[in-house]
Steps between C-alpha positions, in 0.01 A plus 500: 500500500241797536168451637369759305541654155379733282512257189582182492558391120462098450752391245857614468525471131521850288199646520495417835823666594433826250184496677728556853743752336224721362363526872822566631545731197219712731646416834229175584658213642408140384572157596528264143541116588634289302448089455853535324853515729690629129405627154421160284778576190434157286119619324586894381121549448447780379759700306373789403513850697266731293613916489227587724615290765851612461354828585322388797848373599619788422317676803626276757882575367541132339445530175901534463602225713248242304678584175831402650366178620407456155664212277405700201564863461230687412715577212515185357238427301101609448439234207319193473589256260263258302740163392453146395689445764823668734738406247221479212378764265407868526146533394446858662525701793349759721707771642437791784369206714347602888618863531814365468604794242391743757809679614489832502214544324200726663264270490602308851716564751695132464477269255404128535733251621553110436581377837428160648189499780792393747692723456238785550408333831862498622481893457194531657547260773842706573332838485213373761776384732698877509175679530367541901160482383442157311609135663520151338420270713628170293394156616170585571131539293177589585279244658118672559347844535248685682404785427260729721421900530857603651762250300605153396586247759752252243650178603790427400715146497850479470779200510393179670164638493570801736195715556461877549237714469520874483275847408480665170319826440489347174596203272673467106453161397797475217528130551474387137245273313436277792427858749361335840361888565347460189307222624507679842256754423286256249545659160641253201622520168299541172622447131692194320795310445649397164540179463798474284790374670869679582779379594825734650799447548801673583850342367895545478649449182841689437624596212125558331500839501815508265294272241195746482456638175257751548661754734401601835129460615260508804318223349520239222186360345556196375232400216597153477173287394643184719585733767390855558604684838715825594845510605699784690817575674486499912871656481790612276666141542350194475178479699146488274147495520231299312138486429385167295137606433285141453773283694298384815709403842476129467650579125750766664653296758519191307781652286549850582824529273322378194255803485788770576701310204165527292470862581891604421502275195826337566639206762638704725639432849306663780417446894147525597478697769130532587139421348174634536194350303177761518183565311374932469230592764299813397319567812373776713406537857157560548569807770840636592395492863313601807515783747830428565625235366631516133700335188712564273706325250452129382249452801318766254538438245681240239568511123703344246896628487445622146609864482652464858211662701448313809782564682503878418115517556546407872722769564278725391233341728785568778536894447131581466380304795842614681400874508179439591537325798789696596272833493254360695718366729693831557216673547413753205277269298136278614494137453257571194791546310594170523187450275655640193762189544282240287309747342854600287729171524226230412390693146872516426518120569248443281626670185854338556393146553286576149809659365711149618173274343592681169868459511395122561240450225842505251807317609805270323225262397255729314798642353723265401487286101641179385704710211679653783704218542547383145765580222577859455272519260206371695632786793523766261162434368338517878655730652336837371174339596596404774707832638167694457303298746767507767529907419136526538403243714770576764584893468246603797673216711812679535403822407236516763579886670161652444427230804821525679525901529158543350231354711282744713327537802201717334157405644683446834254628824884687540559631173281843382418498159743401233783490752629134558793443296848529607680836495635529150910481525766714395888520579565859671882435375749231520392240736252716627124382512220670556395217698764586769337833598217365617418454842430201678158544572313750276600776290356785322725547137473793300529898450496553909390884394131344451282695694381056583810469676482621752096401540695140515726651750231570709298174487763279587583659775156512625436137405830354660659381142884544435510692177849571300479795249740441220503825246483410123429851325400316167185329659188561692443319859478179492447276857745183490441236734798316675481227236535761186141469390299806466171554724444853366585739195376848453328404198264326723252737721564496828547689887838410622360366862225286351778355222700421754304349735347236191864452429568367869213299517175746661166422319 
């Protein structure tokens, strides 16, 4: 084990580990420990991978290998389906779910994918483990911090309480809900928690899919009024997942068979395989960090899994704060740009913990009627009614990608003028992104003939700053940071060096 490392990353989950690969991405090495010896595969967590991170994966060349480790094909379905139950009634559904029908079209570079949390981790996990940059050190968690002008001193305890304490320029605390460097450097958590109850579980029952009526799907809604909850498919075979909203744990484990009967509509025969009672938290840290200690992820941020934005959220916390400290460690950006962190990640927080607190405000409860399950009469005469609210009620929960490819960095200390968002997409030909011209660190896009160009040239060179030029005839400069957001456009005002300069973090 290293006495001393440039980062040391506290939590060995996702965001953690894309928090290591997006620093070796830039050639920074990082140390990520891990409480965990293997990847937990009974609670699949989250389960959605949104297009834009599929994109981000896309940079660090694994955007391919998570869609093979993926039960479902991306292919396979982009519908949600509202039921009285599995093997109930159709009362509507929603189609073009998560990005899902995003292949090939201009608008992102991948489209989403439904993937099991796991499963995700598995790829990452193996990705930090080829790299020469990034470590896992399993086993082990962070014990206390101290932080002073030149680093973080961290203590660290391992198996049969093993101590060790090493240097860290600086510290990512992506240990989880219960962050001990969130409490390390004394900032807490403010918002709520929904008091309804939820109750997972994830089950084996073959033969089911043959008995569903309503075709493939990434979820099904079941609108039962005894009974309301989601159910989706964890594979191609026999494996399922469950969400029984109002069913607290006590209720859960009593009889955990009962409620996944309740929810298919039938007796079936099934194994349960794992359970997981939990209640939404919609809560914010107060500060993202200090000096040089920082979070990211659920020790950010938390918010309810409707619309699948928690996972994908921390990810993006991972890139931007990623680049940063990688400039700054290699040399060609001050430690003021580690500023524009919070300043961009904790707005963007915000608006998706509001966007989950929507999503909430309706679920199977609100939505479901007594007719529903009557005579076909009784159905027939509920269900238009009924269809509406789910189509308006729940449209902006899976069509959500005015926040998933949408969301800008505009107001940013970073960012000049209406710059922010990211770089729009379009495929150059087959398989062929603009994306994957960009450099790794920044690049200047656009009709390289621009008298600007080569004023950009010029400045980065004088400033330090690798700078890619990518020639695109049809537009005018553009500077592209090594996430894909803009800092600069020449609609906006501006002398090359003093752009440039904002953009890596200079007052």
């Amino acid at each position: 084990m290293h006495s001393r490392i440039p980062v040391l990353i506290a939590g060995g989950g996702p965001v953690g580990l894309a928090t290591a690969l997006e620093l070796a991405h830039h050639g920074v090495r990082s140390l990520v420990v891990e409480p965990r010896d293997e990847v937990s595969w009974l609670r699949p967590r989250a389960k959605t991978t949104s297009a834009r991170t599929m994109e981000l994966f896309r940079r660090w060349g694994l955007a391919g290998t998570v869609r093979a480790r993926a039960a479902l094909p991306v292919e396979w379905s982009d519908e949600a389906v509202f039921t009285t139950g599995l093997l109930g009634r159709e009362v509507t559904r929603i189609r073009g779910c998560f990005g899902l029908d995003l292949t090939g079209d201009d608008l992102a570079a991948e489209p989403g994918q439904q993937i099991a949390q796991p499963a995700v981790e598995q790829v990452l996990r193996e990705a930090v483990e080829r790299t020469a940059e990034a470590a896992l050190l399993t086993g082990w968690s962070v014990d206390t911090l101290a932080e002073d002008a030149e680093g973080v001193a961290v203590g660290l305890v391992g198996p049969d309480r093993a101590a060790h304490r090493i240097r860290a320029d600086y510290v990512v605390g992506a240990d989880g809900a219960w962050s001990t460097v969130r409490e390390a450097i004394g900032t807490r958590y403010e918002g709520s928690a929904d008091e309804r109850p939820n109750f997972n579980i994830v089950f084996r029952a073959p033969g089911l899919a043959d008995r569903v009526p309503h075709g493939p799907a990434v979820h099904y809604w079941v609108l039962h009024p005894t009974q309301p909850g989601v159910v989706g498919r964890l594979d191609l075979a026999d494996l399922w997942w469950c969400i029984a909203q109002g069913v607290t744990g006590e209720e859960g484990d009593a009889d955990p068979l009962r409620i996944v009967r309740a929810l298919v509509g039938a007796d079936v025969e099934a194994e349960v395989v794992a359970t997981d009672p939990w209640k939404a938290k919609l809560l914010l840290a107060q500060r993202y960090g200090t000096d040089r200690v920082f979070l990211a992820g659920d020790a950010a941020h938390l918010n309810p899994p409707w619309g699948g934005h928690g996972f994908n959220t921390g990810i993006g916390d991972a890139v931007n704060l990623g680049w940063r400290l990688a400039a700054v460690l290699n040399g060609w950006a001050p430690r003021s740009l580690l500023v524009g962190y919070e300043a961009e990640r904790r707005p963007i927080a915000a608006r998706t913990i509001a966007e989950a607190a929507r999503n909430m405000a309706t679920l199977g409860p609100e939505l479901t009627d007594d007719r529903l399950i009557g005579t076909d009469s009784e159905f027939a005469a509920a269900r238009p009614s009924v269809a509406r609210a789910v189509q308006h009620a729940k449209d902006s929960e899976f069509h959500s990608l005015d926040l998933v490819l949408g969301y800008t960095y505009r107001g940013s200390p970073h960012v000049t003028g209406a710059a922010g968002g990211r770089l729009p997409h379009r495929w150059l030909g087959p398989g062929n992104s603009l994306y994957d011209h960009l450099g790794r660190e920044f690049t200047l896009i656009g009709d390289l003939t621009h008298p600007l160009v080569e004023e950009f040239s010029a400045a980065a060179a004088a400033e330090r700053v690798p700078l890619a030029l990518f020639d695109d005839p049809t537009g005018e400069p553009a500077l592209v940071r090594p996430d894909q957001h803009v800092a600069w456009t020449a609609a906006d005002p501006g002398v090359p060096r003093d752009v440039l300069r904002r953009a890596i973090g200079h007052p």
